[in-house]
Residue frames as qw, qx, qy, qz and C-alpha x, y, z in Angstrom:
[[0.217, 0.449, 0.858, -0.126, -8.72, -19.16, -4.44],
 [0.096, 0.347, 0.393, 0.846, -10.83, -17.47, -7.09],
 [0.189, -0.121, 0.128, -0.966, -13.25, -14.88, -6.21],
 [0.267, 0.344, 0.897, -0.078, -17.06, -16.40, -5.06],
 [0.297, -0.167, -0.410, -0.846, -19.92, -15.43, -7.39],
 [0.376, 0.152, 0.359, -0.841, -22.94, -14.39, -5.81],
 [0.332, 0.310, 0.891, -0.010, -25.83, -17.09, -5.86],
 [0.375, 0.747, 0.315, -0.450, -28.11, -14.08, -7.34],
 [0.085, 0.674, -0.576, -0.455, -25.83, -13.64, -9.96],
 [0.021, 0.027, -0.941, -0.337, -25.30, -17.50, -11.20],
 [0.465, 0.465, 0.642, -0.395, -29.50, -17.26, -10.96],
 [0.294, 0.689, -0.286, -0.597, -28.89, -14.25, -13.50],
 [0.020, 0.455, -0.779, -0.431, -26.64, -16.06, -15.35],
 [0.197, -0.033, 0.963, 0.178, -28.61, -19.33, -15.72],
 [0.369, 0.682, 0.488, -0.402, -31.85, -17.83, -16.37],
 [0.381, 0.688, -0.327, -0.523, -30.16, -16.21, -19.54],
 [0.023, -0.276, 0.921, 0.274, -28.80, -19.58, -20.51],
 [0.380, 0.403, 0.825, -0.111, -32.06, -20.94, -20.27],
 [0.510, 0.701, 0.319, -0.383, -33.73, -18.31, -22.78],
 [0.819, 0.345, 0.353, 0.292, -30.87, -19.34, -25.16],
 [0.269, 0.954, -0.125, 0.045, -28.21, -16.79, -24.95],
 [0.818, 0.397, -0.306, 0.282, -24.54, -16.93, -25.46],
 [0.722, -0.216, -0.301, 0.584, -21.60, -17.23, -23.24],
 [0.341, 0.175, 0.074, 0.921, -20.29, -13.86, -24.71],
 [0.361, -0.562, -0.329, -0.668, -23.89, -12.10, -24.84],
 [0.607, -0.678, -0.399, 0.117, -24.18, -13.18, -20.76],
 [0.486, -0.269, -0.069, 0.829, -20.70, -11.24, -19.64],
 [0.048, 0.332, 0.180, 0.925, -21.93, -8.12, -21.92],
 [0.299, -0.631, -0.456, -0.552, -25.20, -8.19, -20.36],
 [0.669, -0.630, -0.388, 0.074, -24.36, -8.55, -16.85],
 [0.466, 0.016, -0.035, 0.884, -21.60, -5.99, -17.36],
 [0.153, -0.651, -0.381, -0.638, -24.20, -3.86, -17.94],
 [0.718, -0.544, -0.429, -0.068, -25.98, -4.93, -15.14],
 [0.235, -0.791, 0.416, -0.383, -22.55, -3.86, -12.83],
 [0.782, -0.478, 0.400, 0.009, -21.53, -7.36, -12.41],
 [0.238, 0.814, -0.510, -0.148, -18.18, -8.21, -13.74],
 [0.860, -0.137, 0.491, -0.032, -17.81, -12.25, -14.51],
 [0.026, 0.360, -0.814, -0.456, -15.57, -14.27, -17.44],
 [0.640, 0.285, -0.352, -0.620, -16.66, -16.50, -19.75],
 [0.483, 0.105, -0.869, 0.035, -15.31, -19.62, -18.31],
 [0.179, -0.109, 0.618, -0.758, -16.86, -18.53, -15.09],
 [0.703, 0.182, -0.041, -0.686, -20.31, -18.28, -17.03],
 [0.469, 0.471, -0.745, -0.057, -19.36, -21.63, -18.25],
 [0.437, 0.022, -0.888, 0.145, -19.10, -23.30, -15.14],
 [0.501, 0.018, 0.415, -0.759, -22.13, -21.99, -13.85],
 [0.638, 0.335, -0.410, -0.559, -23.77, -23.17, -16.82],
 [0.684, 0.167, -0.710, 0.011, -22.04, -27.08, -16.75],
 [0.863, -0.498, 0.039, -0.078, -22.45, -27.21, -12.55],
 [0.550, 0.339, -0.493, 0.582, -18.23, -27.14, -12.46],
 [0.076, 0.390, -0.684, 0.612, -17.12, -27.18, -8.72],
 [0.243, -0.143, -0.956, 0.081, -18.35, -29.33, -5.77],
 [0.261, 0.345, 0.372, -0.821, -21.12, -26.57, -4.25],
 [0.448, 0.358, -0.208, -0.792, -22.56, -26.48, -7.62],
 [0.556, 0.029, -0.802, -0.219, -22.57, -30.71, -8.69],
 [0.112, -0.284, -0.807, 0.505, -23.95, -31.20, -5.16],
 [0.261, 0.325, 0.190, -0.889, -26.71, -28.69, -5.39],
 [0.524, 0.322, -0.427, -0.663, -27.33, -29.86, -9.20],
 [0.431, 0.052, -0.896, -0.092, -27.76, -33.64, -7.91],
 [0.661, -0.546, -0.236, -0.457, -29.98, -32.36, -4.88],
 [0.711, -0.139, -0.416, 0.549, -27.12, -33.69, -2.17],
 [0.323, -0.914, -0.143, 0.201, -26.23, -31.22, 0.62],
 [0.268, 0.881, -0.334, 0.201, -23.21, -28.90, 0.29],
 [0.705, 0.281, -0.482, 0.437, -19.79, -30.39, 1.01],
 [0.515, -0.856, -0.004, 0.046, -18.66, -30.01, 4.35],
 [0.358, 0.786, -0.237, 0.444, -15.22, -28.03, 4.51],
 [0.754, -0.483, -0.061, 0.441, -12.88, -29.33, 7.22],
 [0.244, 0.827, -0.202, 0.465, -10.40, -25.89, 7.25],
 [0.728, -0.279, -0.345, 0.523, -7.32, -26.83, 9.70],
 [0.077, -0.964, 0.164, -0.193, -6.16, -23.95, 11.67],
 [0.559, 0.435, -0.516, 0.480, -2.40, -23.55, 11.97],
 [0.494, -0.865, -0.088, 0.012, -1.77, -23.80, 15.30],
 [0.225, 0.525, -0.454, 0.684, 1.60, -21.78, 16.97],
 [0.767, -0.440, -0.421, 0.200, 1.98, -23.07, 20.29],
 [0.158, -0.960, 0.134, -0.189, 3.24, -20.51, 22.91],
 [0.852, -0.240, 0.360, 0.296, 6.29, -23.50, 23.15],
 [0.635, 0.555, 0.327, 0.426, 6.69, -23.41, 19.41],
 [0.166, 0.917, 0.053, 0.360, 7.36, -19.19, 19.86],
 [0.539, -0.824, 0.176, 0.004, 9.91, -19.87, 22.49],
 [0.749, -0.168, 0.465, 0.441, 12.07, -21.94, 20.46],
 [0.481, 0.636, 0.302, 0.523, 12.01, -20.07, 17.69],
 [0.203, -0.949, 0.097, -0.222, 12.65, -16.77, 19.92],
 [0.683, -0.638, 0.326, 0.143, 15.48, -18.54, 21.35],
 [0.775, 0.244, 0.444, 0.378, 16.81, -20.02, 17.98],
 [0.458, 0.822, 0.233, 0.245, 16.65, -16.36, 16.43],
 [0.383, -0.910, -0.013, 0.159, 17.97, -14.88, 18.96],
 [0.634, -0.583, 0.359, 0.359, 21.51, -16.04, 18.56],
 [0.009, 0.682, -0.368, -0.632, 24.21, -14.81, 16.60],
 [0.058, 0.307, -0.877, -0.366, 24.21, -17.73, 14.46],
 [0.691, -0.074, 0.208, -0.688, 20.70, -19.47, 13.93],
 [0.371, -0.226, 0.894, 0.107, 19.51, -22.80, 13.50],
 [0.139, -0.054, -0.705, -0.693, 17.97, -24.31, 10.95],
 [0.466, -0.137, 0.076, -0.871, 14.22, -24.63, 10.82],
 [0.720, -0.036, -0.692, -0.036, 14.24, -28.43, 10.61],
 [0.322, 0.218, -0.742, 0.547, 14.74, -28.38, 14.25],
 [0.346, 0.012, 0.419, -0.839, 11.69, -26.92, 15.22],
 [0.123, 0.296, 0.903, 0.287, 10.16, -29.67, 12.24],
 [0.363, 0.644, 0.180, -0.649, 7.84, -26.03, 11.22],
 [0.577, 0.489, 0.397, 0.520, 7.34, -24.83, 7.83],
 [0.318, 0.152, 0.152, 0.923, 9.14, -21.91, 6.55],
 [0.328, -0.602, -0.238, -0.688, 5.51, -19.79, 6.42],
 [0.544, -0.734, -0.347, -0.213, 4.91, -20.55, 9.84],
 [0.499, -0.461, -0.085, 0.729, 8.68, -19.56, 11.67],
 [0.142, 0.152, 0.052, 0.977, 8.16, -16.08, 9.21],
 [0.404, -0.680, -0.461, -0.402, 4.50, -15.85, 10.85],
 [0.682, -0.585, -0.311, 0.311, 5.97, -16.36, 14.19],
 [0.537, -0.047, -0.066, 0.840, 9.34, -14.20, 13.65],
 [0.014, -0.464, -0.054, -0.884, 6.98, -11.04, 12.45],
 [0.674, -0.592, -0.436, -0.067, 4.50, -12.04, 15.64],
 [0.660, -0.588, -0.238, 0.404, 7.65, -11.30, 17.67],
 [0.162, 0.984, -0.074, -0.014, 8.92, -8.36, 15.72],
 [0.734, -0.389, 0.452, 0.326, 11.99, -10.09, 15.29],
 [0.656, 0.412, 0.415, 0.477, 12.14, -9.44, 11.58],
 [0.116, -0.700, -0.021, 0.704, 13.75, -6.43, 10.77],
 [0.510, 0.777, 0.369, 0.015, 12.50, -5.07, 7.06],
 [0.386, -0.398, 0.217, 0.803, 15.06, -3.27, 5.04],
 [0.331, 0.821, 0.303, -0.352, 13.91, -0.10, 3.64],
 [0.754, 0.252, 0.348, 0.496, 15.06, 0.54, 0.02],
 [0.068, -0.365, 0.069, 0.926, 16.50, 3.38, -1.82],
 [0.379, 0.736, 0.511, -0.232, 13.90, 5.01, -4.09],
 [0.444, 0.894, -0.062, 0.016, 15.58, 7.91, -5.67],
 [0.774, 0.055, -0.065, 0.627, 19.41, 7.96, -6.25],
 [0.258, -0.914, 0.044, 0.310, 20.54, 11.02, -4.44],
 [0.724, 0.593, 0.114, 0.334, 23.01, 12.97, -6.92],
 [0.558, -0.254, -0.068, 0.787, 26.62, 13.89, -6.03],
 [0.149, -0.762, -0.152, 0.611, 26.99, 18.49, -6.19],
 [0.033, 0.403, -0.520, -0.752, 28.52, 18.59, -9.56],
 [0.053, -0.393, -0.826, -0.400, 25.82, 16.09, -11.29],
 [0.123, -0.801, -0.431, 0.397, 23.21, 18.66, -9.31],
 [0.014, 0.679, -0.078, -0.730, 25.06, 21.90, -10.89],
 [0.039, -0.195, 0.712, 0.674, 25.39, 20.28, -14.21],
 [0.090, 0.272, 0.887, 0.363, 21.93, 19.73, -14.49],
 [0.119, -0.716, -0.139, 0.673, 21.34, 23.12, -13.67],
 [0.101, -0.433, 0.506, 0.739, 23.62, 24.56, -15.99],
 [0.033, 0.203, 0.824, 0.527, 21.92, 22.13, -18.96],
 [0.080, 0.722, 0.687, 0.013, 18.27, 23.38, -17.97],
 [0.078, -0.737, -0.092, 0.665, 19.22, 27.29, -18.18],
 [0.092, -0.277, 0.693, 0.659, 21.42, 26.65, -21.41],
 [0.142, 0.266, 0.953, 0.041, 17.88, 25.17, -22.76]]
């Protein structure tokens, strides 16, 4: 989800549009200013794009935002704790989750076990003296 722009801002923004400046000329100025916006942003301040803004611009209240919460059921973390447990798991269809929510649950139970890469390649005694030897000889 993109970033929200401050209502004071899209004031900014539409108050320059109204005294008949460009897209390009609003982003420079409001860089200035210390706020950092795009041009398509400016754009769909400008044209009322998204449903906060075509509700507002028709005088309607603001959309109401049903936001489901995942739920994990202290059931749900038992079968999966039991399912991980064993040498051989089962599949995730069984538990009828999605994939994001048995790797929410698995790090919940610290059941995932992170594997820590290598970073530097560790060099055998004679690739170690020879690159000695070549920085002295230098």
């Amino acid at each position: 989800m993109p970033k929200k722009i401050h209502p004071k801002v899209e004031g900014i923004v539409s108050a320059l549009y109204m005294e008949g400046l460009t897209s390009r000329v609003i982003v420079q100025s409001l860089k200035i200013l210390g706020h950092v916006i795009s041009k398509r942003s400016v754009s769909n301040i400008v044209n009322n794009v998204g449903m906060l803004r075509k509700n507002q611009a028709q005088g309607l209240p603001p959309p109401i935002i049903k936001v489901r919460k995942r739920k994990v059921t202290t059931a749900m973390m038992r079968k999966v704790k039991t399912m991980a447990s064993k040498k051989n798991p089962y599949q995730r269809n069984l538990v009828h989750v999605s994939q994001d929510t048995i790797r929410r649950i698995l790090h919940q139970l610290a059941l995932v076990k992170r594997r820590k890469y290598r970073v530097h390649r560790l060099l055998l005694p004679l690739q170690a003296n020879s690159r000695d030897y070549v920085q002295v000889i230098l």
